[in-house]
N, C-alpha and C positions, 0 to 999 in steps of 0.2 A: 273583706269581701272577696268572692271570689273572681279573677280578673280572667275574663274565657280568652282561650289559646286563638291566634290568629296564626294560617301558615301560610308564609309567601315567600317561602325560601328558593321554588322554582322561578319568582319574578324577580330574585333579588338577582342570582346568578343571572337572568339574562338580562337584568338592567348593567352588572358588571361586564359582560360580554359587551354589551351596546356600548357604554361606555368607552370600554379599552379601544374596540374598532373604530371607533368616531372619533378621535383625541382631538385632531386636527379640526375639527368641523366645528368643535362646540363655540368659537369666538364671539356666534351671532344668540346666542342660546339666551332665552329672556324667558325665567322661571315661571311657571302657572301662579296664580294667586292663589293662597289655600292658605284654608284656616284650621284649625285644630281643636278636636272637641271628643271631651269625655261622657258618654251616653248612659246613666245611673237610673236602675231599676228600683226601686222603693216603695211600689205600689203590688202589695202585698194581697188581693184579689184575684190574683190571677198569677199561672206557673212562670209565666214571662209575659212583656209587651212588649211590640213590635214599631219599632222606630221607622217612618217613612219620609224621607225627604225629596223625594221624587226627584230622582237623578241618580248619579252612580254611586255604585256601592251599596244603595238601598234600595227595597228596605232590610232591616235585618232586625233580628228576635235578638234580646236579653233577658234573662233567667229572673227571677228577682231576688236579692240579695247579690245581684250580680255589677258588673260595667263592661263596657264593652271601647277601646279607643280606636281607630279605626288606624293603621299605621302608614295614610296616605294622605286622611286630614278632611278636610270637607270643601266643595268649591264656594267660593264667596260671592255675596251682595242677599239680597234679599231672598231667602227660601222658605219653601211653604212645608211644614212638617206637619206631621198629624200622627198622633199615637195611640193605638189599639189596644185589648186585648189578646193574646193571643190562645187562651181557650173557647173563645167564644164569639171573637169579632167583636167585640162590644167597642166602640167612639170611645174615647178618652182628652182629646186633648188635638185641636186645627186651629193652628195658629200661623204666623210668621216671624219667623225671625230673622237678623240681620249677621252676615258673618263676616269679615273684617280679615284682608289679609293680614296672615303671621301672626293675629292674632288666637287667643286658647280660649275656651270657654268648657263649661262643666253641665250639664243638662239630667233633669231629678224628673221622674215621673213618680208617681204617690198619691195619697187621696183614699179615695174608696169610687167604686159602680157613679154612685150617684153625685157624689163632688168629686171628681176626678180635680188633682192639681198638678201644673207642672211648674217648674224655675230653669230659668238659663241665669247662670253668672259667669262672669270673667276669672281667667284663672290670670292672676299678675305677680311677678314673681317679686323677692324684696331684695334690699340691699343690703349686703355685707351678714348674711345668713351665719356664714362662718361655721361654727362647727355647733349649731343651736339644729330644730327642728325647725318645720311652719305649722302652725294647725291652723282649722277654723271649721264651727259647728253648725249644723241644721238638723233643727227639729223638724221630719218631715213624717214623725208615727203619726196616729191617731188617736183620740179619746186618753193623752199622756196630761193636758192642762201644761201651766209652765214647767222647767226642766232647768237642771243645772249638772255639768259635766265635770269631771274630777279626775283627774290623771295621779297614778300610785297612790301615796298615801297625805298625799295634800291636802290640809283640812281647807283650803280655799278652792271650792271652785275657780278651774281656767276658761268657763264658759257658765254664765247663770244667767237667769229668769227669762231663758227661751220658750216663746209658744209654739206653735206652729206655725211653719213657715203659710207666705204668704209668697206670691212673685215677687211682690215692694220689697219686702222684709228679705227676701234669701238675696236682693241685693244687696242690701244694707250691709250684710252679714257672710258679704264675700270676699273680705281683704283678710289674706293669715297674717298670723300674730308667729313670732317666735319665742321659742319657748328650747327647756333642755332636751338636747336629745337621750336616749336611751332606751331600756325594753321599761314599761309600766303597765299597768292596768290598768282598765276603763272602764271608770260608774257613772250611771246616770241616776239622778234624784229626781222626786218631786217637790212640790214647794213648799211640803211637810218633812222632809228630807227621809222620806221613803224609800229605798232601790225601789227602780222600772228596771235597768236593764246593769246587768258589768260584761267585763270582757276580761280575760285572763290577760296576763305579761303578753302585748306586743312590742317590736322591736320598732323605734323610731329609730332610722339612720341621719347621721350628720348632712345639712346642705340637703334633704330631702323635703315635701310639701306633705300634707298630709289633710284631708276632709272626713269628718267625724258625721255621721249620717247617722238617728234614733228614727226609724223606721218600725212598720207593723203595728198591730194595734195592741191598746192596754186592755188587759181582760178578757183577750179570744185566746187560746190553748192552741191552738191552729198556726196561727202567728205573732206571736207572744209579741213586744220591743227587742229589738235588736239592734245593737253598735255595728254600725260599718262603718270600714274604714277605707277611703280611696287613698292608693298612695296615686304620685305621680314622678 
């Protein structure tokens, strides 16, 4: 997927300036609470939706097939988001969610017009990774029925008889799993063992996370199924 460019190179230098000038001061310095969170466009109806948590840094647009991490984090305790359209304005999705110092969370917007859906899950990391991968899958297209994912030429699926997600369900379905790292390719099946979607050789890196996202709908030419892939 494609991960859009953030520039905050003139804040960085002057966070370093701040820094260097201050050395002495900082003894009393008591860190903001912030949480961190990955913002995944999946809802294929629209060129982009528009993430609003009414506070700073938002709101801001994502493309879809897009994500967006925001590289300062999000303020924590209870926030109200609501997610749009953004050809049209259209409602999507006013909710509340809970944000948890230092802690990471991953956020799917998907659906369609009329059942819009969204997931927040927790991104938690594993032990002793070592020199393996992490995956873990969501089924968030439409009109796919159950699915099974299949990494190179493994005749076992690493991820089977997913439907579409549900909020319950993409929690269930939000702890990775390790697995080998390396470049493979990415198929998804149906429960006839049909292709819906592949993806040519991606490169998993060692000690890296990785979320498998089948998005778009089955049957429209418009927006066919498609594998994305969040690194982190």
């Amino acid at each position: 997927m494609k991960k859009l460019p953030l520039q905050f190179l003139a804040c960085l230098i002057l966070s370093v300036f701040a820094f260097s000038s201050c050395l002495d001061d900082d003894d009393d310095y008591v860190p903001i609470p912030t949480g961190y969170m990955t913002f995944i466009n999946g809802f294929s109806q629209s060129s982009q939706v528009v993430y609003d948590l009414n506070g700073p840094n938002s709101p801001f647009a994502v493309q879809y097939q897009a994500y967006l991490r925001p590289p300062y984090g999000v303020q924590v305790g209870q926030r109200s988001l609501q997610i749009y359209s953004y050809d049209d304005r259209a409602p999507l999705v006013d909710t509340l969610i809970t944000v948890k110092d230092s802690a990471a969370y991953s956020t799917f917007a998907y659906g369609t017009i009329e059942e819009p859906q969204f997931a927040l899950i927790e991104d938690k990391s594993l032990e002793d990774l070592d020199q393996k991968s992490a995956f873990r899958f969501l089924n968030l297209a439409n009109n796919t029925g159950v699915v099974n994912l299949y990494l190179g030429d493994e005749a076992t699926p690493i991820f089977e008889d997913r439907a579409t997600e549900t909020g319950t369900s993409a929690t269930e379905h939000q702890t990775f799993i390790a697995s080998e790292s390396g470049s493979f390719s990415i198929k998804v099946t149906d429960a006839s063992g049909a292709e819906v979607a592949t993806r040519d050789n991606y490169e998993f890196k060692k000690g890296q996370y990785y979320t498998f996202i089948l998005i778009g709908t089955n049957g429209d030419t418009d927006t066919p199924p498609y594998i994305g892939v969040v690194a982190y």
